[in-house]
C-alpha positions in Angstrom: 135.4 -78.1 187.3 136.1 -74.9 186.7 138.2 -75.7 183.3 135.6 -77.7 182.2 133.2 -75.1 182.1 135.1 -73.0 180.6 136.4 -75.6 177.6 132.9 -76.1 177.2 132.2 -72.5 176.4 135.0 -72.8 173.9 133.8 -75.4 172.0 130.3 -74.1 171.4 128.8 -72.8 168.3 129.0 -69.0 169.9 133.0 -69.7 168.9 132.1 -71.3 165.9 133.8 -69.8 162.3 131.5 -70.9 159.6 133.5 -71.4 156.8 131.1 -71.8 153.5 130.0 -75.2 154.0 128.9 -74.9 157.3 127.4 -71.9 156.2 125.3 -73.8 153.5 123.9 -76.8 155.5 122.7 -74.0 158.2 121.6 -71.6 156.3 117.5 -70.6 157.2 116.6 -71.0 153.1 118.1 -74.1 150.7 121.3 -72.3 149.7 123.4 -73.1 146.2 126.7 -74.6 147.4 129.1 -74.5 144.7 132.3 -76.4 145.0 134.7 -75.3 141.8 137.5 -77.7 140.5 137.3 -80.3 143.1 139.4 -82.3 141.3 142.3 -79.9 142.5 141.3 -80.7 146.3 143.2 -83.7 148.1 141.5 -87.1 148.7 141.0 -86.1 153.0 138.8 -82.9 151.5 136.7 -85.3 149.5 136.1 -87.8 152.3 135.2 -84.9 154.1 132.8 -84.2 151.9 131.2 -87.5 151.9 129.5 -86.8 154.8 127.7 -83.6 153.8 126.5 -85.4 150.4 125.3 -88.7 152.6 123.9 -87.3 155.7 123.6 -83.3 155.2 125.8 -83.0 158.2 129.1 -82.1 159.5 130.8 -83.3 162.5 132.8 -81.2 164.6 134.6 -83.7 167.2 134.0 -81.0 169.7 130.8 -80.0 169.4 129.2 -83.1 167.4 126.6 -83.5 164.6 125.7 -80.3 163.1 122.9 -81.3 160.6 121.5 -79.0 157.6 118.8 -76.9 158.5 117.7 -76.9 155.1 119.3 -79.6 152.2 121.6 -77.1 149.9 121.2 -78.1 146.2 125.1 -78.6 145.4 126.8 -78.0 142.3 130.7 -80.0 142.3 133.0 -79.4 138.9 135.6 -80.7 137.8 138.6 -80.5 135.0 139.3 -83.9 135.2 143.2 -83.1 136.3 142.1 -86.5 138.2 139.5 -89.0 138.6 137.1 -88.3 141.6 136.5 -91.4 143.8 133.7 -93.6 143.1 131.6 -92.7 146.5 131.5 -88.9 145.6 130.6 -89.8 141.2 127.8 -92.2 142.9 126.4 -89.4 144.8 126.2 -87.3 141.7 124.2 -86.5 138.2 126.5 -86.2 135.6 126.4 -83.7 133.3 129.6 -83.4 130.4 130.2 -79.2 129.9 131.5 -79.2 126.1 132.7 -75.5 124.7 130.3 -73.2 123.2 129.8 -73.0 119.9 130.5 -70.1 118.0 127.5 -68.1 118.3 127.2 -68.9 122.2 131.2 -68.0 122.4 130.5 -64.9 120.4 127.7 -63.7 122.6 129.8 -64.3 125.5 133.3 -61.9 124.3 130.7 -59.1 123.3 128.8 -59.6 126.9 132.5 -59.4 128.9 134.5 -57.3 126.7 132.3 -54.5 125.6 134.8 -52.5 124.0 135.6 -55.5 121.8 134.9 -54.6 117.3 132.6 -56.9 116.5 135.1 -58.0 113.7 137.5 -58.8 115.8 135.3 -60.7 118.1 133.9 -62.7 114.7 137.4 -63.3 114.0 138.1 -64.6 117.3 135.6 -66.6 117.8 136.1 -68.4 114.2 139.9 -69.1 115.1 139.5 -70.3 118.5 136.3 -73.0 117.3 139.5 -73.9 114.6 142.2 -74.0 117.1 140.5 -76.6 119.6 140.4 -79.0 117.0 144.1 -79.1 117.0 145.8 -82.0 118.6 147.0 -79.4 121.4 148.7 -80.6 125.1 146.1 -77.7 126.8 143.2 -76.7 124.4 142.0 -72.9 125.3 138.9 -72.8 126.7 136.5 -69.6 127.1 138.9 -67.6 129.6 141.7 -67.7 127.2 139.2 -66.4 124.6 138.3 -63.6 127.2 141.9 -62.6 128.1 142.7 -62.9 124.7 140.2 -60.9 123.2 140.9 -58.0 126.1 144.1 -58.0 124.9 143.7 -57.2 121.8 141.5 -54.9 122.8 143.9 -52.8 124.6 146.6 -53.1 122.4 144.1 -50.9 119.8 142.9 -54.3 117.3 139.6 -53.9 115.4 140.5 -57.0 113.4 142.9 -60.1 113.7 146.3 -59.0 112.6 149.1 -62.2 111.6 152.0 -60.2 113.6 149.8 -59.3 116.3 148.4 -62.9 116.6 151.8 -64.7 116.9 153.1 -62.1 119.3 150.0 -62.6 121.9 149.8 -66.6 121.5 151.1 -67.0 124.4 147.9 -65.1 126.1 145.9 -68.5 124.3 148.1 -71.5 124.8 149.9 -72.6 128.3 152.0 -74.8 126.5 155.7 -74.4 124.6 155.4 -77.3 122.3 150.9 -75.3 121.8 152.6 -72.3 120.6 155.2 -74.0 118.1 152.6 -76.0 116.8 150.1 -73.4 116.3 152.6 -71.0 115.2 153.6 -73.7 112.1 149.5 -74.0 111.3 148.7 -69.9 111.3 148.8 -69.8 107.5 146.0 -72.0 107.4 144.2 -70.8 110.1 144.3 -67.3 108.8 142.9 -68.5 105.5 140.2 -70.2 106.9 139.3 -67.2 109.6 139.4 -64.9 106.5 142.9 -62.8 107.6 145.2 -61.2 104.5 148.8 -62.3 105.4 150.4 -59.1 103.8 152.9 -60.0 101.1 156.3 -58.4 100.7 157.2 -56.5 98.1 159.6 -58.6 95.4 162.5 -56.2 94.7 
């Protein structure tokens, strides 16, 4: 009797770690419960998930039912590294995230990377709206434009340089056969971005 009592103590909620979803459903207020890239999670995760999305609950086999206090509104991405069941797409409103276009992109480097020339932002900006519509194995998305940008940054750029560019590609593109390609299309690109490929001297 004695063991009993004292596993019930155990499994209580006084021993209880909340992890962020049990956090969320019993939390005093409606809580944002954001669940990033849940296309990277495996299949048992997203069952478990089922539950919170159909009944605002989570069971604990120990303890039971622990229902939401107050319903979370829940925000689920996804990069589409695979397709999410048909029970958790059912439960959802769809909305497609495209990248930003060049003014939106623009306003974001100057926001994150404040010591950023605004020419070389432009110029950034310009080439990267070019480069994702390349047929590209991984096209860049905003983060590469951050990193890329900071980069530059640090390495002393006020403007896009063609030696500087090819050197830091790999900072933009994840991908060997990315960086060939885009290295064999810079002389276009530069054109178009408005860069002066300097010409050597004919002896």
């Amino acid at each position: 009797m004695c063991f009993l009592s004292f596993s019930n103590a155990i499994f209580s909620e006084d021993f209880l770690l909340k992890r962020p979803l049990l956090q969320a459903i019993t939390h005093h207020k409606p809580p944002v419960l954001l669940i990033d890239e849940l296309d990277r999670s495996d299949d048992e995760f997203e069952s478990f998930l089922l539950e919170i999305l159909s009944e605002w609950q989570i069971t604990i086999p120990e303890i039971g039912s622990i229902r939401a206090k107050e319903k979370p509104y829940v925000i689920l991405t996804s990069n589409r590294t695979r397709e999410l069941s048909d029970a958790i797409r059912r439960r959802c409103f769809y909305l497609w995230m495209d990248y930003p276009d060049y003014e939106k992109e623009l306003a974001i480097v100057r926001s994150k990377v404040p010591g950023c020339d605004i020419r070389l932002a432009k110029q950034i900006c310009v080439f990267m709206e070019l480069i994702r519509k390349q047929k590209l194995e991984k096209v860049p998305g905003v983060a590469e434009t951050l990193d890329w940008a900071r980069s530059l940054v640090t390495l002393h750029q006020d403007h896009l340089d063609p030696v500087m560019v090819e050197a830091t590609l790999g900072i933009v593109f994840k991908d060997r056969m990315d960086v060939e390609h885009v290295k064999g299309a810079l002389s276009d690109l530069f054109e178009k971005v408005g860069v002066k490929i300097k010409e050597l001297p004919v002896e």
